[in-house]
GUBAMI-216551 format. One record per residue (C-alpha): x, y, z. Coordinates in steps of 0.001 Angstrom, whole numbers, plus 524288, in hexadecimal, padded with zeros to 5 digits. Example, Ala and Ser with C-alpha at 12.3 -4.5 7.8 and 13.67 -1.06 7.14 Angstrom:
{site {8300C; 7EE6C; 81E78}}
{site {83566; 7FBDC; 81BE4}}
This chain:
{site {7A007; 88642; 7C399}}
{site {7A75A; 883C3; 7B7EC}}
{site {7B1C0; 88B45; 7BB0E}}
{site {7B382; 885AC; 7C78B}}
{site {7B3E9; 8760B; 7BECC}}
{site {7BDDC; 87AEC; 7B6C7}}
{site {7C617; 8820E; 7C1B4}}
{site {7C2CE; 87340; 7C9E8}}
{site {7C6E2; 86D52; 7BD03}}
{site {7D433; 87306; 7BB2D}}
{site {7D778; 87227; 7C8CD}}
{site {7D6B9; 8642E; 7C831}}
{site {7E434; 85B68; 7C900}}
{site {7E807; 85615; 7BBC8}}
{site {7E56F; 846BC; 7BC9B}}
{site {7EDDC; 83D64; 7BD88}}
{site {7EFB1; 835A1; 7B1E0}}
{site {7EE79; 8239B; 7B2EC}}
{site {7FB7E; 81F69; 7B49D}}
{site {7FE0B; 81301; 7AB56}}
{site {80A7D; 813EC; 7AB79}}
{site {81943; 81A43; 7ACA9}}
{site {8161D; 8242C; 7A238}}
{site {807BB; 82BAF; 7A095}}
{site {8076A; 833BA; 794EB}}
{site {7FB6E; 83B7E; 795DB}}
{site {7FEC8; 844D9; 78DDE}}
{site {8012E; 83B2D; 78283}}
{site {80CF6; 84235; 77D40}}
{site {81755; 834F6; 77DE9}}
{site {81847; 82D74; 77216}}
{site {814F7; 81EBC; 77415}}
{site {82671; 81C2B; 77272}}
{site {8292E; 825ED; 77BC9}}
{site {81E30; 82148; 78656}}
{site {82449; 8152E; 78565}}
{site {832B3; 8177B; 7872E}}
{site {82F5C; 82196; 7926E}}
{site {8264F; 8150A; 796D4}}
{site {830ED; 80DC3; 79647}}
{site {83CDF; 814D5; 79DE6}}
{site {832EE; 817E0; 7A774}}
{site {82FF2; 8097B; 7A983}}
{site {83E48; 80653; 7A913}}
{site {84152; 81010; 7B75F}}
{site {83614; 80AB4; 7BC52}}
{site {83986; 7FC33; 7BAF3}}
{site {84670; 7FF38; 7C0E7}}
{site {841A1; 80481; 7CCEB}}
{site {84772; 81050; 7CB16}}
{site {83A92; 818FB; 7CCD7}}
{site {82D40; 81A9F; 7C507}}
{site {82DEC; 8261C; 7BBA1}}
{site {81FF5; 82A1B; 7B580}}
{site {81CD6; 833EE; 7ABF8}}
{site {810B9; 83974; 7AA6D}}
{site {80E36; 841FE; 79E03}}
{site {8032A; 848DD; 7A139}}
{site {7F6C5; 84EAD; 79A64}}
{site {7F416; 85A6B; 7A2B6}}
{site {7F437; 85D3A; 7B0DC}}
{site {7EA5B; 86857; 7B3A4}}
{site {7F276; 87402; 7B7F2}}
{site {7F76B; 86AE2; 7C481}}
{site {803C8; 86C86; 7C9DC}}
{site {80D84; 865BC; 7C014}}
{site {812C6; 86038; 7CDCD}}
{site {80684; 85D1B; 7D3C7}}
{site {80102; 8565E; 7C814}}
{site {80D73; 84DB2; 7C752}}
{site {80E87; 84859; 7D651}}
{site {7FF1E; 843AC; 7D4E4}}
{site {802F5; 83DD2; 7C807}}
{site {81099; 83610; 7CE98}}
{site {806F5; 832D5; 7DC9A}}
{site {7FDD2; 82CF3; 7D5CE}}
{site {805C3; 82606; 7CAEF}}
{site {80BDC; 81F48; 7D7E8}}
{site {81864; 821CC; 7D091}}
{site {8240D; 81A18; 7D809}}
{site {825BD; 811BD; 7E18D}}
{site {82164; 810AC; 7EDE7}}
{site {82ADF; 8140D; 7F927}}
{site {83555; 816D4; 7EDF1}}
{site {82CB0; 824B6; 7E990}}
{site {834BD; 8211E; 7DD7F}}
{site {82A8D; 826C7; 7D276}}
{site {82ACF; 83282; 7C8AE}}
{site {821BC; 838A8; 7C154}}
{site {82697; 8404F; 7B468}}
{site {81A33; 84916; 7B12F}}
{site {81A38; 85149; 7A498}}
{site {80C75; 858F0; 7A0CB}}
{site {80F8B; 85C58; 7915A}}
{site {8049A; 86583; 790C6}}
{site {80B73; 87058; 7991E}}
{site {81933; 86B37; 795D2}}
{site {81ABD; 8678D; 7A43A}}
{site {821CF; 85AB3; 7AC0E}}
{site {82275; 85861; 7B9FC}}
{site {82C2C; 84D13; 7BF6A}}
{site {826F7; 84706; 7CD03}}
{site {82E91; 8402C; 7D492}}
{site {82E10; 83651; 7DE64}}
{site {83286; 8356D; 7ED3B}}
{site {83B2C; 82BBB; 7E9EE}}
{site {840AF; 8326F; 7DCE2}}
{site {843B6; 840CE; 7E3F2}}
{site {8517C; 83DFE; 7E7B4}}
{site {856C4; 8374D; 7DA33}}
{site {84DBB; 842EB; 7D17F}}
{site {84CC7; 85147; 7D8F0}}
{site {8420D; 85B0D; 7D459}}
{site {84FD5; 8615C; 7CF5F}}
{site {85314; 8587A; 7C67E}}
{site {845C9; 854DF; 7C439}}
{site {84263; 86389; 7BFEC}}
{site {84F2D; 86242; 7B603}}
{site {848C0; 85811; 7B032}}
{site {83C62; 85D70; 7AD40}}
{site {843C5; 86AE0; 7A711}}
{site {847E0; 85FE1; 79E86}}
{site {83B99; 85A7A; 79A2A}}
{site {83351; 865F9; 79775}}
{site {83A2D; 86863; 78C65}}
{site {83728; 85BBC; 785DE}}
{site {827B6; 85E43; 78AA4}}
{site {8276F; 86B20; 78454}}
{site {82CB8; 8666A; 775F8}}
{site {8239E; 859E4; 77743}}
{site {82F14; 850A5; 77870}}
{site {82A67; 849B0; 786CE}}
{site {82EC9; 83C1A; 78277}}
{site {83D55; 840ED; 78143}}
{site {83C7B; 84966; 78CAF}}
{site {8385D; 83F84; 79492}}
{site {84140; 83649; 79067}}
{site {84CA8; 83EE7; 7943D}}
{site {844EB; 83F6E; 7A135}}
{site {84571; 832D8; 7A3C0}}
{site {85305; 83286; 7A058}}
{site {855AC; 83CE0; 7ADB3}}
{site {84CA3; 833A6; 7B5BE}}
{site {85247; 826E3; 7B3AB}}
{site {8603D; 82D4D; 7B65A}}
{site {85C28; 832D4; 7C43D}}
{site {85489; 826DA; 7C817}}
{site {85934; 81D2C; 7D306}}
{site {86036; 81195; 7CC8F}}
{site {858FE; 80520; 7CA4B}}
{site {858AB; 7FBC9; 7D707}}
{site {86093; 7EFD1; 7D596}}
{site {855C8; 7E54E; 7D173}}
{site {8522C; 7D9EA; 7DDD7}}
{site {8542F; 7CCED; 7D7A1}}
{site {847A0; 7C563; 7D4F9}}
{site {848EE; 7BD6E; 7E051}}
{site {847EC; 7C9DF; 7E97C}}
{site {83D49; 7D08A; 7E123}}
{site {8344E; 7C3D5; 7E271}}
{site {83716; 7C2F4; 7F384}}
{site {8322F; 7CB1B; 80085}}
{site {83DA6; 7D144; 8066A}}
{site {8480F; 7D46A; 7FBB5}}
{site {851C0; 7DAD7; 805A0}}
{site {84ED7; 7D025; 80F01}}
{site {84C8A; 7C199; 808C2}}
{site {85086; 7BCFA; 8167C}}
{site {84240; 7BDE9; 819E4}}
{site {83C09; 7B859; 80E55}}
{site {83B2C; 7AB54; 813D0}}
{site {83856; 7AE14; 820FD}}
{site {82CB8; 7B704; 81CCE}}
{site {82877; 7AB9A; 812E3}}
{site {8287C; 7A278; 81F2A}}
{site {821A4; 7AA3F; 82863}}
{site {817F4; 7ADF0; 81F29}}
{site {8145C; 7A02E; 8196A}}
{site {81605; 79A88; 828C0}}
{site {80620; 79C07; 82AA0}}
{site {807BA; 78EA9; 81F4B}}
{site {80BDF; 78731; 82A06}}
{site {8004F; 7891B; 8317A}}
{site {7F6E3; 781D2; 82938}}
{site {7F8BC; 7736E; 82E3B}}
{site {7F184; 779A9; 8397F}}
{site {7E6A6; 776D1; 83160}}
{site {7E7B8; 768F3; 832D6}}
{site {7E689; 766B4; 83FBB}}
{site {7ED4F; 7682E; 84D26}}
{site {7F863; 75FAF; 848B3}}
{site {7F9E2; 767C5; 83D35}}
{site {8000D; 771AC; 84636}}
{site {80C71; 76AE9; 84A0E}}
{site {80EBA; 76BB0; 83B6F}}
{site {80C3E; 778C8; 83A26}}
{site {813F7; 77BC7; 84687}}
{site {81F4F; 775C0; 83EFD}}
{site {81CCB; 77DC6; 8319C}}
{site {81ABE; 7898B; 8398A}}
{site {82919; 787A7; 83F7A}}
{site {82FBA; 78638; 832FA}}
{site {828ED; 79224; 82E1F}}
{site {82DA9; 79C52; 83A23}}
{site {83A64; 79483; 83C0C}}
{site {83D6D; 794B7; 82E0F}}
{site {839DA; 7A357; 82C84}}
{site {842F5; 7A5A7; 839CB}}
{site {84D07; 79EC2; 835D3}}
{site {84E3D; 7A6AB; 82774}}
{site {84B7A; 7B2F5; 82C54}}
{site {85812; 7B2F5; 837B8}}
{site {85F5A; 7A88E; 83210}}
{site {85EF7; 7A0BF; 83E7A}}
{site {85C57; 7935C; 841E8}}
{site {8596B; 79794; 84F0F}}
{site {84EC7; 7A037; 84B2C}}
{site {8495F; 79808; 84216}}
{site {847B8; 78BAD; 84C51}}
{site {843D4; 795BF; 856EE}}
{site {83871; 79CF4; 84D0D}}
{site {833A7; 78D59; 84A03}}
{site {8338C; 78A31; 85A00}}
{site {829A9; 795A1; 85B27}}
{site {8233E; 7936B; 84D2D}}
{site {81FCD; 784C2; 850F6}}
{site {816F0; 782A3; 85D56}}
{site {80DEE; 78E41; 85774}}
{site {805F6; 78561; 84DD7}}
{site {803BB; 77AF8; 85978}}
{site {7FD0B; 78697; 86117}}
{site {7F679; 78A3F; 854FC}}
{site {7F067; 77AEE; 853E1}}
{site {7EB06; 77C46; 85FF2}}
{site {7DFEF; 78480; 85C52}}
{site {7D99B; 777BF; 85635}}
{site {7D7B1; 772D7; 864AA}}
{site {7CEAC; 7794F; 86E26}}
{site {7D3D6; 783E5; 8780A}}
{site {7CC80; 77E4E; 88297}}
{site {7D0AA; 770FB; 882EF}}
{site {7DFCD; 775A9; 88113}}
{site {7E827; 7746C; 88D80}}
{site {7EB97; 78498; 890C9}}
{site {7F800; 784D2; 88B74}}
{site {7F42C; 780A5; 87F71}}
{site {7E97E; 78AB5; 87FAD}}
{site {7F420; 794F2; 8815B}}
{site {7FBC9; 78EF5; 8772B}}
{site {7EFF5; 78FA4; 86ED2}}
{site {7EF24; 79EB2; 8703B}}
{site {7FD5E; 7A179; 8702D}}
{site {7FD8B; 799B7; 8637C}}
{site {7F22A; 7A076; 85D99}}
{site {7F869; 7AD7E; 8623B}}
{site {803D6; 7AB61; 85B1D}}
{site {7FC0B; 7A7F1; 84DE6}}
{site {7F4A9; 7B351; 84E01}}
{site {8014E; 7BBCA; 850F5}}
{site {80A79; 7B4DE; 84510}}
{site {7FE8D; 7B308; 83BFD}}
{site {7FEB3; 7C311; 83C14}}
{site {80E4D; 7C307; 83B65}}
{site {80CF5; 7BAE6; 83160}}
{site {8020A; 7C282; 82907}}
{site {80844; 7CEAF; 82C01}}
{site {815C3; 7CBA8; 826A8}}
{site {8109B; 7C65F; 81AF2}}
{site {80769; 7D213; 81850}}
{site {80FD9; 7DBB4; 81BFA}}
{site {81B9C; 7D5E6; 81448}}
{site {81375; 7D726; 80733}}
{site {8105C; 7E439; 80A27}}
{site {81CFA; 7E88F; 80B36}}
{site {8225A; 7E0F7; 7FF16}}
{site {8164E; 7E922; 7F930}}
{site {81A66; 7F59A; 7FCC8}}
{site {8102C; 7F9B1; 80511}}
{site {81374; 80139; 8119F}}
{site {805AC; 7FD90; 81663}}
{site {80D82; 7F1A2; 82040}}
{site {8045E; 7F49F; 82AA4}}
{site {7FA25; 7ED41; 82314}}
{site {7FF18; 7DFFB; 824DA}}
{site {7FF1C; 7DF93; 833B9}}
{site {7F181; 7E5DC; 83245}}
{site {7EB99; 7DA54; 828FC}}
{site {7F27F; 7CE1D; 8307A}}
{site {7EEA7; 7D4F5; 83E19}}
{site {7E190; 7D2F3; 83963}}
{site {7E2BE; 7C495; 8344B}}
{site {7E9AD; 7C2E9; 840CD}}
{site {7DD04; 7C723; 8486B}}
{site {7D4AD; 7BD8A; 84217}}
{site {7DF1A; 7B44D; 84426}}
{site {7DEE4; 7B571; 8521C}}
{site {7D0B2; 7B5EC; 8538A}}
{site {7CF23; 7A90A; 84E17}}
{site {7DADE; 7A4A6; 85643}}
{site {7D53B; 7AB05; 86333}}
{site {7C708; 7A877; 863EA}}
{site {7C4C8; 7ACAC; 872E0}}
{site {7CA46; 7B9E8; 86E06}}
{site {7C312; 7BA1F; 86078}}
{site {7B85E; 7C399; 86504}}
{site {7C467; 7CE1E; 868F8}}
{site {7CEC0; 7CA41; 85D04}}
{site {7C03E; 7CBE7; 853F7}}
{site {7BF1D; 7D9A1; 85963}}
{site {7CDD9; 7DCB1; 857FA}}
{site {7CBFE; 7D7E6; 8484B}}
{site {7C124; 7DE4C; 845EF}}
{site {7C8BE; 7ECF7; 84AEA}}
{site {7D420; 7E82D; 8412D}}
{site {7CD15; 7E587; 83721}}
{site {7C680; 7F35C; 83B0D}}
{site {7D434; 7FA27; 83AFE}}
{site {7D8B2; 7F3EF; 82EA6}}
{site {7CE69; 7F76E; 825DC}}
{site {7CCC5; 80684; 82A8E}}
{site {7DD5E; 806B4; 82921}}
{site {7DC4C; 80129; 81BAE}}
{site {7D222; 80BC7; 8196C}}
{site {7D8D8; 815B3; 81E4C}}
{site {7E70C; 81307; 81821}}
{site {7E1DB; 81101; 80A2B}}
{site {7D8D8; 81CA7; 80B15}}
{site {7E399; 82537; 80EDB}}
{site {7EEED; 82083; 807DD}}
{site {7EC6D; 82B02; 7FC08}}
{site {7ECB2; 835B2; 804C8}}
{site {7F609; 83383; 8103B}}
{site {803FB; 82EB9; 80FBB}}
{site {80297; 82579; 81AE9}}
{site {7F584; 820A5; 81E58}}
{site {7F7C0; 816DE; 828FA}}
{site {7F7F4; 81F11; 83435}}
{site {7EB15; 826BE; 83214}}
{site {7E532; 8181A; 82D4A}}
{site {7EB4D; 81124; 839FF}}
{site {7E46F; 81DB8; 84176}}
{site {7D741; 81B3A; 83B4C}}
{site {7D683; 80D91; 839E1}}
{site {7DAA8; 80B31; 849F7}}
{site {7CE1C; 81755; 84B38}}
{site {7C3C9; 80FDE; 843A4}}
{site {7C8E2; 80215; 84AEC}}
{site {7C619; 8081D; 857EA}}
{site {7BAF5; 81066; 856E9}}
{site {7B5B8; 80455; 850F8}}
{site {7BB66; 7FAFF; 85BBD}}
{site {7B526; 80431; 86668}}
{site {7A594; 805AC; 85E6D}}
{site {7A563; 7F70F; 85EC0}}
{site {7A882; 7F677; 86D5D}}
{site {79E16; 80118; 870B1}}
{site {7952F; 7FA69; 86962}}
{site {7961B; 7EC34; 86E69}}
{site {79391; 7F4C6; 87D2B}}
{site {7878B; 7FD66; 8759B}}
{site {780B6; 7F425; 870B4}}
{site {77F02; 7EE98; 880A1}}
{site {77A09; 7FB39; 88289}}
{site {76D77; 8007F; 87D52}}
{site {76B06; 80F96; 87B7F}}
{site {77BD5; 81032; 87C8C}}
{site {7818E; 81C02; 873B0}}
{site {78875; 8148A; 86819}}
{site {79551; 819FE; 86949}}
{site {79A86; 80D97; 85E16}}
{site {790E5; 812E4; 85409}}
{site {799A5; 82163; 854F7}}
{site {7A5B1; 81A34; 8567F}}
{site {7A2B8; 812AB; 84A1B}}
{site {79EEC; 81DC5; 842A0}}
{site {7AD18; 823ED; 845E4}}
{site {7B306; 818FE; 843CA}}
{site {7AD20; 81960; 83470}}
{site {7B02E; 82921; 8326F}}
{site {7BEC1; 82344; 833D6}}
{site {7BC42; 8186A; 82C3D}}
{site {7B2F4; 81D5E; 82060}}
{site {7BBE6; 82836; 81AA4}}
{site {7C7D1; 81DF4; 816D6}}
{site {7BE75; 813DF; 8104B}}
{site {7B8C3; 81E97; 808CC}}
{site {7C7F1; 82397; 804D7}}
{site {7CB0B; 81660; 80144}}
{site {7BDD3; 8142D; 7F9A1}}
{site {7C103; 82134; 7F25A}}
{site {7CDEA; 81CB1; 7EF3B}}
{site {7C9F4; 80F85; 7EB4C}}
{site {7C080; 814A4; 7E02F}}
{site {7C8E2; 8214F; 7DCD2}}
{site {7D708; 81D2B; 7DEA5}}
{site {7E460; 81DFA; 7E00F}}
{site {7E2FB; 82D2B; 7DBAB}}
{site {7D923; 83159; 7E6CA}}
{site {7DFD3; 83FDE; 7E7B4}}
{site {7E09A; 8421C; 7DB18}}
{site {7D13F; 83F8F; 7D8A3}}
{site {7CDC0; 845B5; 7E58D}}
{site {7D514; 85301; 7E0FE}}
{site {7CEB4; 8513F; 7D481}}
{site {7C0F1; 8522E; 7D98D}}
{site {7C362; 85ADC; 7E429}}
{site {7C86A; 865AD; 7D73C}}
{site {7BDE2; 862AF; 7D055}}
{site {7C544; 858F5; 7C672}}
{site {7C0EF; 84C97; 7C9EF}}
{site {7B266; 848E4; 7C906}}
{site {7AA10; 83D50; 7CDE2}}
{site {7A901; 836B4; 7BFE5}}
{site {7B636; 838B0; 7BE93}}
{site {7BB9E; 83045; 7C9EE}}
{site {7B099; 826DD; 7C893}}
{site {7B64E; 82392; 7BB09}}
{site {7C583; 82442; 7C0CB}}
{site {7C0F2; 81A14; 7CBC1}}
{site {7B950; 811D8; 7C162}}
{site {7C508; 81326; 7B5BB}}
{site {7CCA5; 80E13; 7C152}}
{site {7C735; 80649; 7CAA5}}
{site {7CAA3; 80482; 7D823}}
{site {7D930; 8051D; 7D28C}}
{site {7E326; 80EAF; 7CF3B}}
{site {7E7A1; 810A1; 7C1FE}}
{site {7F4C9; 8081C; 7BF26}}
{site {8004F; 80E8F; 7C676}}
{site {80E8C; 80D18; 7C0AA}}
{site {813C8; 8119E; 7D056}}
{site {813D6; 80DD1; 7DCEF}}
{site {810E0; 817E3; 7E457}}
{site {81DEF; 82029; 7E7B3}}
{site {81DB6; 82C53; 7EB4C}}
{site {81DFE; 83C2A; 7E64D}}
{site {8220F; 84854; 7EDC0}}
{site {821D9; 852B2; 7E377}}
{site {83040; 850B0; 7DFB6}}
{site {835D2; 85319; 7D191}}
{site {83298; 85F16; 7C82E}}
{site {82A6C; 8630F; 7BDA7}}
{site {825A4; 87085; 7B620}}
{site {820FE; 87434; 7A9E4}}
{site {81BBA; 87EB0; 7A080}}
């Protein structure tokens, strides 16, 4: 038994060391100067949005893979950017006189594993006498010469707007956007909405007219902006005594809120996702669909009971798809189709359970079919909560403590103080999440 612990032991991946910041001497083998001027030149390419170079002087890394050890240390740095892949990892492990330099996606073309292996012929030298500070140094001197130029810096004017390549729409998003404003004299009473129809037209003809540059437009998107608030006032009278016209006014007005209220709350969602640099878009139609059901089930109260039924299913969907994404996102590249999949699975086997069960209820003795339908419906469901739970209370760095504990390196207490040192977050990350492929070079003693 103890020979099988030790053999577990030493089979165990080397962990990953916090990342606090650009540099990580483990090893403690930099003077405090030289830390700080490596600090510094690394800090410098990094402000200039050139790339993020890291270097990681490590302690020890268990007999792993010099290669292996270094692409788990650069994944789950988060070194780069994201969608640029612009980050690089310089690894050097003192203790067996070895370096390894990883390099990102983004990175491959401007720095080859050719020139990348030259480099580190040049800096095992400077391990091997104990001189890392000035062999680095010279290091960085080959980096910063290969790297892509600095960008050209925005003004501050186009840092501090949406749309940078396209200020044309800044002020017809702003319009849009703040247009719901003009629906509060609503609130005042029915002759509040003639001046709310007249607010709402300056919003959509003012947008129209910005956005195309036309007079035309803009008088044309005010025409159809301004008799919508004077349907919308008409829900303060009763439907029955309203001649039919009106009536169908009344629902062709309320049909049109529902349908711009989600235009409107999808734009504005979907637009601050993208200026976050999420790729998640499909999230915005899926939140303002559902504020759009409520919406319309205030709006339509004959057809509450139905537009109830259809909420409840999206709110259904949404939840198991936010499960399912988030609990898969550390293990497959794109989640949203196998999340769509499940999510639209759980909706309907749920959907169809509730159906049987209103009809076997009626029915005494009846075979309940919903009861099985629900249970499948929660074998989909269950597994993704408990991935996201995991993840929640272990981390960013789920593989790395699942490998751990499946070799025998990781134990309960262990991760139970990791989770509690940490919390429900991740230690402070210097990247953003760009990506590795196992290009560059690296050897040793």
């Amino acid at each position: 038994m103890l020979a099988g612990a030790q053999c577990a032991h030493a089979a165990a991946p080397a962990a990953i060391p916090e990342q606090t910041g650009l540099i990580v001497d483990q090893a403690d083998v930099l003077g405090a100067d030289a830390r700080a001027a490596l600090k510094a030149r690394l800090d410098t390419i990094q402000s200039a949005g050139r790339a993020q170079v890291a270097i990681l002087i490590s302690s020890g890394i268990n007999d792993e893979p010099l290669s292996d050890y270094s692409l788990r240390v650069a994944e789950a740095w988060r070194l780069g950017r994201a969608k640029r892949d612009d980050g690089l990892l310089i690894l050097v492990v003192p203790a067996i006189n070895a370096a390894r330099i990883e390099v990102g996606y983004g990175l491959e073309g401007d720095i080859p594993d050719a020139v990348a292996s030259r480099w580190i012929d040049e800096l095992l030298p400077a391990i091997r006498k104990r001189e890392l500070a000035q062999g680095l140094d010279r290091l960085l001197d080959e980096i910063d010469a290969k790297l892509p130029p600095a960008a050209a810096k925005k003004s501050a004017g186009d840092e501090n707007y949406l749309f940078p390549d396209h200020p044309e729409w800044r002020l017809p998003f702003v319009l849009v956007v703040f247009s719901l404003f003009s629906l509060f004299p609503l609130m005042a009473g029915r002759w509040g909405s003639i001046a709310s129809a007249f607010l709402l037209a300056a919003f959509y003809g003012g947008a129209a007219w910005s956005l195309w540059s036309s007079r035309n437009a803009g008088l044309a998107a005010a025409a159809i902006a301004f008799p919508l608030p004077l349907l919308w006032g008409l829900n303060r009278a009763d439907s029955a005594r309203l001649p039919r016209v009106m009536q169908y006014g009344k629902t062709f007005g309320n049909l049109c809120g529902v349908l711009m209220f989600f235009a409107i709350v999808t734009l504005f969602v979907g637009v601050g996702l993208w200026a976050g640099g999420a790729k998640e878009l499909w999230a915005a139609p899926i939140f303002s669909g559902l504020l759009a059901l409520g919406l319309a089930a205030f709006l339509f109260p004959g057809a509450q009971r139905g537009l109830m039924i259809v909420l409840r299913s999206a709110c259904h969907f949404a939840m198991i798809l936010t499960f399912a994404y988030l609990g898969l996102q550390p293990f497959v590249a794109d989640p949203a189709a196998i999340a769509f999949s499940a999510a639209g699975a759980f909706t309907a086997l749920v959907a169809l359970a509730l159906y049987l069960d209103a009809h076997e209820r009626k029915s005494e003795g009846a075979t309940r079919w919903s009861l099985w339908l629900i249970g499948i419906a929660l074998v989909i469901a269950v597994p993704f909560g408990l991935l996201v739970l995991v993840q929640a209370v272990i981390g960013e760095d789920f593989r790395t403590q699942l490998t751990q504990v499946a070799a025998g390196g990781g134990t309960v207490g262990g991760i139970l103080w990791w989770a509690a040192r940490l919390g429900f977050f991740t230690a402070l990350n210097a990247g953003l999440g760009g990506r590795f492929g196992g290009g560059g070079a690296g050897r040793g003693d």
